[in-house]
Biopython code that builds the backbone (N, CA, C, O; Angstrom):
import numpy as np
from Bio.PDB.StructureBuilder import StructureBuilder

atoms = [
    (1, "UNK", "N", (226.422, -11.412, -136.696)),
    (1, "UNK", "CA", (226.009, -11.198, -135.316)),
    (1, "UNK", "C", (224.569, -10.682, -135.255)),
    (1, "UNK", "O", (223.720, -11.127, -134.483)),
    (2, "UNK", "N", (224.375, -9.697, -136.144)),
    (2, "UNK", "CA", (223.006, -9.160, -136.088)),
    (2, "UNK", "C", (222.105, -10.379, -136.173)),
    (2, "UNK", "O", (221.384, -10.724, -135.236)),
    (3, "UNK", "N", (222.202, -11.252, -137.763)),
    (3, "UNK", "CA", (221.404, -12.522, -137.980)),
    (3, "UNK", "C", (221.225, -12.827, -136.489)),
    (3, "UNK", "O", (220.147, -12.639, -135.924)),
    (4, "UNK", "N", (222.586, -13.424, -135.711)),
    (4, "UNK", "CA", (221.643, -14.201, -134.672)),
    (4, "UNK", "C", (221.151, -13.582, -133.750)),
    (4, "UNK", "O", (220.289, -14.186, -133.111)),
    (5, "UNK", "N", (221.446, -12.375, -133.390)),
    (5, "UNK", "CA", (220.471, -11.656, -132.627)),
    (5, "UNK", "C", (219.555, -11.456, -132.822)),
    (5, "UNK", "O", (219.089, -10.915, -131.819)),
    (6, "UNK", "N", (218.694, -11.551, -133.717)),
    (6, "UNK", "CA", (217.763, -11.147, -134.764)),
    (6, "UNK", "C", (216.700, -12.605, -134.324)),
    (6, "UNK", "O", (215.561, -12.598, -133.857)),
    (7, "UNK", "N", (217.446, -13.586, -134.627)),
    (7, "UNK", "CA", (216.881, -15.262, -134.358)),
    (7, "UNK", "C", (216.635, -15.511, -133.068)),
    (7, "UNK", "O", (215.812, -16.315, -132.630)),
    (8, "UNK", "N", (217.324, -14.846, -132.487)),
    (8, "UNK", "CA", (216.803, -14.655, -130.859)),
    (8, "UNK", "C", (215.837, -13.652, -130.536)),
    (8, "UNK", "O", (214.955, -13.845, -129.699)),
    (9, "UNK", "N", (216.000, -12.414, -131.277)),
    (9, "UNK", "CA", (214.362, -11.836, -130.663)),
    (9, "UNK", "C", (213.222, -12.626, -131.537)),
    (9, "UNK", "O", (212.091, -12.605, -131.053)),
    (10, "UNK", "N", (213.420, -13.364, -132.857)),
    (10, "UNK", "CA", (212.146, -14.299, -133.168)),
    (10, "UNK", "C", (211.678, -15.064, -132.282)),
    (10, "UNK", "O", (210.483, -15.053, -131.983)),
    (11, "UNK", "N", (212.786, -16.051, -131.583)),
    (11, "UNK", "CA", (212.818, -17.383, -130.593)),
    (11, "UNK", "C", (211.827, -16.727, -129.578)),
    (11, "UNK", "O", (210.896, -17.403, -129.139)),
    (12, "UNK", "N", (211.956, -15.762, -129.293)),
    (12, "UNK", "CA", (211.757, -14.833, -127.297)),
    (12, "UNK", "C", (210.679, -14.143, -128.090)),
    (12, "UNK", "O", (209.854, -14.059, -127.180)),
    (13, "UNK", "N", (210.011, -13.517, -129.260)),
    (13, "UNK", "CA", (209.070, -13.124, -129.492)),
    (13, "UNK", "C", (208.914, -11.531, -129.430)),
    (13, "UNK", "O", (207.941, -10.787, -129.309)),
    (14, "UNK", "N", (210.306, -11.327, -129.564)),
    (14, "UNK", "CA", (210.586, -9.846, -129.128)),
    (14, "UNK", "C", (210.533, -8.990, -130.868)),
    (14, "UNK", "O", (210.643, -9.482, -131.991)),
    (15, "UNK", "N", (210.322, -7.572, -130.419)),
    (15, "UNK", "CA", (210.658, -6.979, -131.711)),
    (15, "UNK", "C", (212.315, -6.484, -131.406)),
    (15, "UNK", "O", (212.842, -5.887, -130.467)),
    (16, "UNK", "N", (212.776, -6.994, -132.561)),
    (16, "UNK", "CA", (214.448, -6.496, -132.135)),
    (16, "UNK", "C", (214.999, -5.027, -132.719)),
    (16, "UNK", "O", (216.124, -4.572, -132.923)),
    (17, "UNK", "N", (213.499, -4.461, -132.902)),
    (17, "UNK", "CA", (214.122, -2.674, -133.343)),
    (17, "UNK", "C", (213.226, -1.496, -131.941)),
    (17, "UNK", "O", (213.171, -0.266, -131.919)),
    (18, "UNK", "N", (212.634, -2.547, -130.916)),
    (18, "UNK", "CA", (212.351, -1.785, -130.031)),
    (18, "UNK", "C", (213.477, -1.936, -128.935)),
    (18, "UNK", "O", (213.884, -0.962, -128.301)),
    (19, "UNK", "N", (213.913, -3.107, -128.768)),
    (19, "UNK", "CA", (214.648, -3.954, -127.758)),
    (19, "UNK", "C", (216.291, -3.106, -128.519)),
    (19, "UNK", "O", (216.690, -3.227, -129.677)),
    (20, "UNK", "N", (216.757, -2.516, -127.698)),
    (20, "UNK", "CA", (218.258, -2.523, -127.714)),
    (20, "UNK", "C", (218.611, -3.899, -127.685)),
    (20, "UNK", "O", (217.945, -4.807, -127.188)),
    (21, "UNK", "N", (220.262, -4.024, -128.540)),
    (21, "UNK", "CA", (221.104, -5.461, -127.930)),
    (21, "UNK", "C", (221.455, -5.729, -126.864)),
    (21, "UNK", "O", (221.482, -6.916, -126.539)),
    (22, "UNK", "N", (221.976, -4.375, -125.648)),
    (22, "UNK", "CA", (222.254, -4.436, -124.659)),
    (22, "UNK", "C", (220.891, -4.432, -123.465)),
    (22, "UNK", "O", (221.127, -4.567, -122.265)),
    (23, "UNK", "N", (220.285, -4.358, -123.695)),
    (23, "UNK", "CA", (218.674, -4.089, -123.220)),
    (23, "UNK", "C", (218.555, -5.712, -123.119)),
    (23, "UNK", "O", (218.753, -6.373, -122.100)),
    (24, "UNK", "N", (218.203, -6.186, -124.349)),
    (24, "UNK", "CA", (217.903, -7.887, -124.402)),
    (24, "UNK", "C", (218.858, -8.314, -123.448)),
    (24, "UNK", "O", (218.368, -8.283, -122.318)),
    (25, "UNK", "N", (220.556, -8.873, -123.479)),
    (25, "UNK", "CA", (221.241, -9.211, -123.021)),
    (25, "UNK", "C", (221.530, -8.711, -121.706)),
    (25, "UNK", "O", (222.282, -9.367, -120.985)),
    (26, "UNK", "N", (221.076, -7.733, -121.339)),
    (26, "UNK", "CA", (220.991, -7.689, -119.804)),
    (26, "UNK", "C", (219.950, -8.389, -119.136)),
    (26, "UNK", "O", (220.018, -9.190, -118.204)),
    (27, "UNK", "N", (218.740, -7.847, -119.921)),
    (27, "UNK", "CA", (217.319, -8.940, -119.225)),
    (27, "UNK", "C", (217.664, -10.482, -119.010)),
    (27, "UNK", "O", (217.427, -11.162, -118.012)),
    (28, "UNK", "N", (218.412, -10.940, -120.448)),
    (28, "UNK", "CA", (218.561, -12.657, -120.731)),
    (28, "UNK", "C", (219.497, -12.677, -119.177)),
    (28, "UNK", "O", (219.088, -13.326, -118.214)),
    (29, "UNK", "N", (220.826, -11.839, -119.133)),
    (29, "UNK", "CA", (221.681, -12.206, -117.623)),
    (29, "UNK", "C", (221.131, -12.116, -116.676)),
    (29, "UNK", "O", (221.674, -12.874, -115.872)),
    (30, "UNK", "N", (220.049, -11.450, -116.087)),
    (30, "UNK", "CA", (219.251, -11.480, -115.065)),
    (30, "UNK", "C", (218.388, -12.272, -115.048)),
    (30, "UNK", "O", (218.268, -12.760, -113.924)),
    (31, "UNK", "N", (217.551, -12.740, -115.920)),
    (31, "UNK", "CA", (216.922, -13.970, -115.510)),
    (31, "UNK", "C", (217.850, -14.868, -115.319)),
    (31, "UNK", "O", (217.973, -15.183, -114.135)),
    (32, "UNK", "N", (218.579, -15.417, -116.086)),
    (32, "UNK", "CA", (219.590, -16.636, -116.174)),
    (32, "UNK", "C", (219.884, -16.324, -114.541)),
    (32, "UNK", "O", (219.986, -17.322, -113.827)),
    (33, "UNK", "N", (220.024, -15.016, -113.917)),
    (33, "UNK", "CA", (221.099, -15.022, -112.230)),
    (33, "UNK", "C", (219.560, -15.864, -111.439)),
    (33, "UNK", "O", (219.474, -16.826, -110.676)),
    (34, "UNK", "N", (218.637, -15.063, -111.991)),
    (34, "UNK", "CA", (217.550, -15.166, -111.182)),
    (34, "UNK", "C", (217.301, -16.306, -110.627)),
    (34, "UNK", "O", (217.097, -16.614, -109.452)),
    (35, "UNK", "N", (217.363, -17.312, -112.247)),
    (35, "UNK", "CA", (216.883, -18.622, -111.823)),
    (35, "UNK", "C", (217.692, -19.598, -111.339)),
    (35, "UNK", "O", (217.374, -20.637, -110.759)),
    (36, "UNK", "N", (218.907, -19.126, -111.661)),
    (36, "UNK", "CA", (220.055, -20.023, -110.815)),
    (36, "UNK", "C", (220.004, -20.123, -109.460)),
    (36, "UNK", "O", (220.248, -21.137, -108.808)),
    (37, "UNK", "N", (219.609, -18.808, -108.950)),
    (37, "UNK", "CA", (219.351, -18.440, -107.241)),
    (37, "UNK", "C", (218.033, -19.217, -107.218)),
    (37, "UNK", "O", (218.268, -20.174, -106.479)),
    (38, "UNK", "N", (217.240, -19.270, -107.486)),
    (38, "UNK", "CA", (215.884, -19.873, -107.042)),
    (38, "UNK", "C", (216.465, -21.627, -107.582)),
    (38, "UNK", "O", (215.761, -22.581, -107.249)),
    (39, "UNK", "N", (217.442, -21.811, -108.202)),
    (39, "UNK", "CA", (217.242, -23.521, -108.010)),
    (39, "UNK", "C", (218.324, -23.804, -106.829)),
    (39, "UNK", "O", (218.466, -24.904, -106.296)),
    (40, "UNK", "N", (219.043, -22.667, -106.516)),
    (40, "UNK", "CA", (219.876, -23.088, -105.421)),
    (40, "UNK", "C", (219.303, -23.003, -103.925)),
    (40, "UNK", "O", (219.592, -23.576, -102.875)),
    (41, "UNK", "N", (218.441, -22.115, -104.265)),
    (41, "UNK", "CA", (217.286, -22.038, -102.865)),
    (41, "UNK", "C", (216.231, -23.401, -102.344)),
    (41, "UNK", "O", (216.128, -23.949, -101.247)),
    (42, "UNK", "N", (215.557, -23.635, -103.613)),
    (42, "UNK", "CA", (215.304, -24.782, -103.797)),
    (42, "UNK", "C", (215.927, -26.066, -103.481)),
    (42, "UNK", "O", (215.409, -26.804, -102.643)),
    (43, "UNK", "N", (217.296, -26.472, -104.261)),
    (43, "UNK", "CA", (217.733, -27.107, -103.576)),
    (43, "UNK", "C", (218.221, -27.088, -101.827)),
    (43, "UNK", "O", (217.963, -28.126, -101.217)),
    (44, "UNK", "N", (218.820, -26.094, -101.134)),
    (44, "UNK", "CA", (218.822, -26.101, -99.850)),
    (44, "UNK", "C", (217.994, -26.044, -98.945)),
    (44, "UNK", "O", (218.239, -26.123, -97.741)),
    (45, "UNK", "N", (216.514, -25.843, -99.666)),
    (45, "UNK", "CA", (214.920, -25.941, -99.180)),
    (45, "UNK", "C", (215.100, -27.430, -99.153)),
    (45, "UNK", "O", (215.403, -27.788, -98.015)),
    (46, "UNK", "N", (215.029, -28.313, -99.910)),
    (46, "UNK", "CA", (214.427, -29.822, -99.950)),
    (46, "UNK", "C", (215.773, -30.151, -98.837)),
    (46, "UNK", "O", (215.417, -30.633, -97.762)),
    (47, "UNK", "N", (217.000, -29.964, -98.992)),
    (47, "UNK", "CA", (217.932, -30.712, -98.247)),
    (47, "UNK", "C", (217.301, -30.646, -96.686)),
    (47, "UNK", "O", (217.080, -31.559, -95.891)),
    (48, "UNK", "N", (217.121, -29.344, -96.584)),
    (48, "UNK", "CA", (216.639, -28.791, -95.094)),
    (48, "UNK", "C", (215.653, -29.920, -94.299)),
    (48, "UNK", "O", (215.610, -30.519, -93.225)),
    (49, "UNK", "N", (214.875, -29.797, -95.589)),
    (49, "UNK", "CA", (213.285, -30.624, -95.458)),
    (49, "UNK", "C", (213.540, -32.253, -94.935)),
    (49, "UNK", "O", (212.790, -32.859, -94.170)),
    (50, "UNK", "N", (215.068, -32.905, -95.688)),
    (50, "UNK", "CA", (214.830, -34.343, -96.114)),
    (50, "UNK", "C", (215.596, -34.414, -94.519)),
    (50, "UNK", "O", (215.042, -35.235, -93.788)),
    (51, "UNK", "N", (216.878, -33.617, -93.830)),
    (51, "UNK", "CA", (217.269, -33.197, -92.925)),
    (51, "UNK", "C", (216.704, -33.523, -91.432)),
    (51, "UNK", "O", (217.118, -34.174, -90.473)),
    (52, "UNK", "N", (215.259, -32.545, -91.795)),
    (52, "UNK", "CA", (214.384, -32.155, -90.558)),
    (52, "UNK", "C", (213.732, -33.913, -90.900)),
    (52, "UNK", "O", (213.918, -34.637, -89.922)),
    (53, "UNK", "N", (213.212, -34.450, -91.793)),
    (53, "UNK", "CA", (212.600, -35.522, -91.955)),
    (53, "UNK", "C", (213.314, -36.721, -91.482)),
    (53, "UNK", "O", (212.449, -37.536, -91.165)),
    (54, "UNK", "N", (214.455, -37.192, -91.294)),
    (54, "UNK", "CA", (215.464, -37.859, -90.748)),
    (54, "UNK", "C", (215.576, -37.642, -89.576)),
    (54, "UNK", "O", (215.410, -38.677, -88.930)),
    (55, "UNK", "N", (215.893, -36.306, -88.638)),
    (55, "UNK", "CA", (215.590, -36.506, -87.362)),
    (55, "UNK", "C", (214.300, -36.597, -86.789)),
    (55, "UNK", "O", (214.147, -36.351, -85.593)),
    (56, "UNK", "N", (213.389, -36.913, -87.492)),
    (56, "UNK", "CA", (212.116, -37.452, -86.991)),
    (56, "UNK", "C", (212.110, -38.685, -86.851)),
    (56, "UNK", "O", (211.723, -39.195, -85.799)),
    (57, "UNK", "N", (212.510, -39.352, -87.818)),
    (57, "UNK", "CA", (212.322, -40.882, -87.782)),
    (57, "UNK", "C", (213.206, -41.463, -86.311)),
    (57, "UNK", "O", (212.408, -42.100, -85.624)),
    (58, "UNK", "N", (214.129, -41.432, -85.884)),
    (58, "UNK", "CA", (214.473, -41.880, -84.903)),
    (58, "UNK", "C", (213.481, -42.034, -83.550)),
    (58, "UNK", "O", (213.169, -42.957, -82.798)),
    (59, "UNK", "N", (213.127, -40.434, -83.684)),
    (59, "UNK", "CA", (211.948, -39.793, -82.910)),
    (59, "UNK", "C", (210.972, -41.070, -82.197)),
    (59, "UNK", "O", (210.901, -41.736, -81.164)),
    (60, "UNK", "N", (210.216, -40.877, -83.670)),
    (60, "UNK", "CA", (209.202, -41.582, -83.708)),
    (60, "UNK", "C", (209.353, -43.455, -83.858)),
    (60, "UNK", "O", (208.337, -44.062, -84.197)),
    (61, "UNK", "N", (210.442, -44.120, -83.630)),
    (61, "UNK", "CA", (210.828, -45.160, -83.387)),
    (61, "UNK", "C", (211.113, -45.491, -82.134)),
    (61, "UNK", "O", (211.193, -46.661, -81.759)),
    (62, "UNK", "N", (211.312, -44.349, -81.294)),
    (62, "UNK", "CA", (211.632, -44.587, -79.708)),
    (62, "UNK", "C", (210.474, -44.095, -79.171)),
    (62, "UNK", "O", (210.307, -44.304, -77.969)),
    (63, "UNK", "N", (209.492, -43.389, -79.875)),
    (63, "UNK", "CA", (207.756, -42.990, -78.947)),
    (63, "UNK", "C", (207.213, -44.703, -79.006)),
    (63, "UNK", "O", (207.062, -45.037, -80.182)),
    (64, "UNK", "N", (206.960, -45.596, -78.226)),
    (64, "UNK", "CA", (206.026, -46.254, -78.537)),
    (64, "UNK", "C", (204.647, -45.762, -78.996)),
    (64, "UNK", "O", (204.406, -44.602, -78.660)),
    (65, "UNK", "N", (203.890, -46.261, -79.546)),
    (65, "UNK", "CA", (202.421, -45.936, -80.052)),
    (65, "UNK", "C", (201.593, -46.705, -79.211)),
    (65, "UNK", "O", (201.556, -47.931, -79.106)),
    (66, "UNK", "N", (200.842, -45.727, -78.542)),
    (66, "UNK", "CA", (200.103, -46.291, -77.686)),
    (66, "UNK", "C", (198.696, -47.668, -78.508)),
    (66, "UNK", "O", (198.257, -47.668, -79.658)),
    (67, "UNK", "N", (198.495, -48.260, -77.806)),
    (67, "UNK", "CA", (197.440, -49.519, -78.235)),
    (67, "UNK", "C", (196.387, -49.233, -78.342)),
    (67, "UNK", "O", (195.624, -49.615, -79.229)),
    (68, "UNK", "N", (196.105, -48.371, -77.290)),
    (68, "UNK", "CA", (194.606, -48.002, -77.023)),
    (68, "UNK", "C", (194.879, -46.400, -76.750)),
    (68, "UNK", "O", (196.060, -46.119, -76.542)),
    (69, "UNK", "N", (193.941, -45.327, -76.727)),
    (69, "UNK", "CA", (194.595, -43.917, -76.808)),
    (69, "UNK", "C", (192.638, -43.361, -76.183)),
    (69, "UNK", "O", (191.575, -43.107, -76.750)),
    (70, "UNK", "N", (193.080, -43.414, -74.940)),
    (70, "UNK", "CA", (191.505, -43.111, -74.334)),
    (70, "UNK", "C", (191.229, -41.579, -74.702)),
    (70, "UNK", "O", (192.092, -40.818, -75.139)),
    (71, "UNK", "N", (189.795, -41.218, -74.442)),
    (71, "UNK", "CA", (189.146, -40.228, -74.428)),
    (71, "UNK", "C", (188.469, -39.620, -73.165)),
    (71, "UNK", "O", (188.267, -40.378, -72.216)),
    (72, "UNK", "N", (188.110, -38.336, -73.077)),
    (72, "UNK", "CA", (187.757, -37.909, -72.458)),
    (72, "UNK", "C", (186.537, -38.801, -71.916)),
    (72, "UNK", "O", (186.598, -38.919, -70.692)),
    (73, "UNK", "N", (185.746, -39.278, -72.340)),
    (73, "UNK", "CA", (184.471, -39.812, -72.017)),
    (73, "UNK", "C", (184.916, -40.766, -71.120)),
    (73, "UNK", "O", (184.318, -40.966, -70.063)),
    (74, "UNK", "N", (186.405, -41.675, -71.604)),
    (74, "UNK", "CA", (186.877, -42.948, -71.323)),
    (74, "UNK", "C", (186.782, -42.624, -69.496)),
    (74, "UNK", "O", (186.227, -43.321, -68.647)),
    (75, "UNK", "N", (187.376, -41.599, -69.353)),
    (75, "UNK", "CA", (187.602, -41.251, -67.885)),
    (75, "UNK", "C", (186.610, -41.103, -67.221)),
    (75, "UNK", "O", (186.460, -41.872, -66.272)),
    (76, "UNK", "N", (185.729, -40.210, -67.449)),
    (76, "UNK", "CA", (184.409, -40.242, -67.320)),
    (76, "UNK", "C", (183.641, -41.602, -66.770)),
    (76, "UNK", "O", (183.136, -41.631, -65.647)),
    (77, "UNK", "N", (183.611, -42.596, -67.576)),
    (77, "UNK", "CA", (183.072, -43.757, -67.643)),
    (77, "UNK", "C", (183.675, -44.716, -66.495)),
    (77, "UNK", "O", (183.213, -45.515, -65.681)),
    (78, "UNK", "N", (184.894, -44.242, -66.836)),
    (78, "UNK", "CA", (186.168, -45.740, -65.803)),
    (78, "UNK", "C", (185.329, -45.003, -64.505)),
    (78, "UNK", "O", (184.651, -45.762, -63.813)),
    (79, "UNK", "N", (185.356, -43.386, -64.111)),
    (79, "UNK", "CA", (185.442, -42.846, -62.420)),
    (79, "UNK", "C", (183.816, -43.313, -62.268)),
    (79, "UNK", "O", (183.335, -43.307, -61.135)),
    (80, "UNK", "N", (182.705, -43.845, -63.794)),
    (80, "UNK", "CA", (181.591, -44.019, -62.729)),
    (80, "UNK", "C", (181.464, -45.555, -62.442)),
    (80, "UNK", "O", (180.616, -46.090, -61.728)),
    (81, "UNK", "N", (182.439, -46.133, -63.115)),
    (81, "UNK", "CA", (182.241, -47.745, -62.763)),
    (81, "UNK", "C", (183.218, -47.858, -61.391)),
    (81, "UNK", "O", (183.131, -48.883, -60.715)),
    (82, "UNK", "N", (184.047, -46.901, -61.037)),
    (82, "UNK", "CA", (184.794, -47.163, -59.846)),
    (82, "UNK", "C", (184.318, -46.999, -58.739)),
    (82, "UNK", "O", (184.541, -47.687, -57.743)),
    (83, "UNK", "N", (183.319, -45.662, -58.869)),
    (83, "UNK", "CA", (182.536, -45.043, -57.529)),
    (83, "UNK", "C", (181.456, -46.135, -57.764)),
    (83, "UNK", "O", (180.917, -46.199, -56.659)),
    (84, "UNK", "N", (180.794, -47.086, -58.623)),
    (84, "UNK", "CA", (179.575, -47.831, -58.585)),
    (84, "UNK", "C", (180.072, -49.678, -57.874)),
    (84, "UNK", "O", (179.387, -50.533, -57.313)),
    (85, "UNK", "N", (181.241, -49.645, -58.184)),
    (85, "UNK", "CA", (182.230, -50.989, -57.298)),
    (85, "UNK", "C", (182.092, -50.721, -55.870)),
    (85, "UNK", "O", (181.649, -51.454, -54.986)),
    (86, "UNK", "N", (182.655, -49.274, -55.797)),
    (86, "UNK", "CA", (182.026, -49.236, -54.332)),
    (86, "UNK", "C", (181.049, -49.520, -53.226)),
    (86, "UNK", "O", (180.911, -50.202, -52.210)),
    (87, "UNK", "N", (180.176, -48.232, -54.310)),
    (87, "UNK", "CA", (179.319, -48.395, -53.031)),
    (87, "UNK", "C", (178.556, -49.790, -53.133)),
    (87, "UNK", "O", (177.751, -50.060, -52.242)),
    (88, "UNK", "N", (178.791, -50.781, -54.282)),
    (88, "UNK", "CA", (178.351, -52.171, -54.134)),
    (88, "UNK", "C", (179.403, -52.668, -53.060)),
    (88, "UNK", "O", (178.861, -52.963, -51.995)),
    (89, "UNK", "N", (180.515, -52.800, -53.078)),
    (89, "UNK", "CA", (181.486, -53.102, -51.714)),
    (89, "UNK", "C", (180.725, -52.724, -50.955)),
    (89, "UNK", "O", (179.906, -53.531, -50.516)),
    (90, "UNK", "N", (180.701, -51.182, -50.455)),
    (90, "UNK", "CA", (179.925, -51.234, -49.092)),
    (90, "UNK", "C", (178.527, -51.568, -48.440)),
    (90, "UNK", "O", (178.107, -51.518, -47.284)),
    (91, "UNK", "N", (177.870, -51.998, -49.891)),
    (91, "UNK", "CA", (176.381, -52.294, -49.614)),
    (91, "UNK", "C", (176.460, -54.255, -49.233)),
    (91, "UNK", "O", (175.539, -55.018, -48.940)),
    (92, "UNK", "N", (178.031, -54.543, -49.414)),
    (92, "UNK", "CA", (178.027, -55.967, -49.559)),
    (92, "UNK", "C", (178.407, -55.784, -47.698)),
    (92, "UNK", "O", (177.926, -56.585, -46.896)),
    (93, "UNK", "N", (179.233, -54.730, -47.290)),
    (93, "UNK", "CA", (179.777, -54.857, -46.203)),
    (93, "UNK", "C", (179.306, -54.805, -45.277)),
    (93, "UNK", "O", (179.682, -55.308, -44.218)),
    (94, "UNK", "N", (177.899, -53.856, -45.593)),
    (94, "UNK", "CA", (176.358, -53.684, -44.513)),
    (94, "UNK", "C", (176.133, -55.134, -44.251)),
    (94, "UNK", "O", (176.227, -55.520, -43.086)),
    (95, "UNK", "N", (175.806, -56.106, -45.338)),
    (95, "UNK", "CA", (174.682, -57.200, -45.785)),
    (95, "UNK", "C", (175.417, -58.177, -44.886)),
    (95, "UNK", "O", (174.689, -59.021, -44.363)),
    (96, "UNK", "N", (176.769, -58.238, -44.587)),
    (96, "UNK", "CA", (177.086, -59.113, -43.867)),
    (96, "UNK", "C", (177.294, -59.047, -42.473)),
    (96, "UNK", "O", (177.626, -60.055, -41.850)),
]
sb = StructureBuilder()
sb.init_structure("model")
sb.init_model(0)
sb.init_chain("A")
sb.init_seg("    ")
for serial, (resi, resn, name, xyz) in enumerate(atoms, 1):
    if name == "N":
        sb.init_residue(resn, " ", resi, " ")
    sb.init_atom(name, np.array(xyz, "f"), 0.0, 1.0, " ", f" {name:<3s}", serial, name[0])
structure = sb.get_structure()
């Protein structure tokens, strides 16, 4: 038993006359809990993710995408060609 305890503080890089046996083997069970919890977190992180990513897609299959997607300027521009139709209308409406 010692041997392989011994081969395990070589493996881990430990000195095995500072390290109690019970010292090592508690640390080794706590990481081992540790990382089990962080891959189970992990996994219910990505499920969440792939989840939330699925009710998007429907989403975004019933938004049409607009063709053209104006700008501020656009408006700008359309209200001075509308007020300039005009007052050509009414300069046509004088003339006659």
């Amino acid at each position: 038993m010692t041997n392989a305890y011994q081969d395990l503080c070589d493996y881990f890089a430990m000195d095995s006359k500072k390290c109690s046996f019970n010292e090592f083997f508690t640390d080794l069970k706590t990481f081992c809990t540790l990382f089990s919890t962080c891959l189970h977190e992990n996994y219910l992180w990505r499920k969440e993710e792939e989840k939330n990513k699925r009710a998007q897609i429907p989403k975004q299959r019933a938004e049409p995408k607009p063709f053209f997607k104006p700008s501020k300027n656009f408006f700008l521009i359309q209200s001075y060609i509308l007020n300039h139709f005009q007052t050509i209308r009414i300069r046509m409406w004088y003339q006659i």
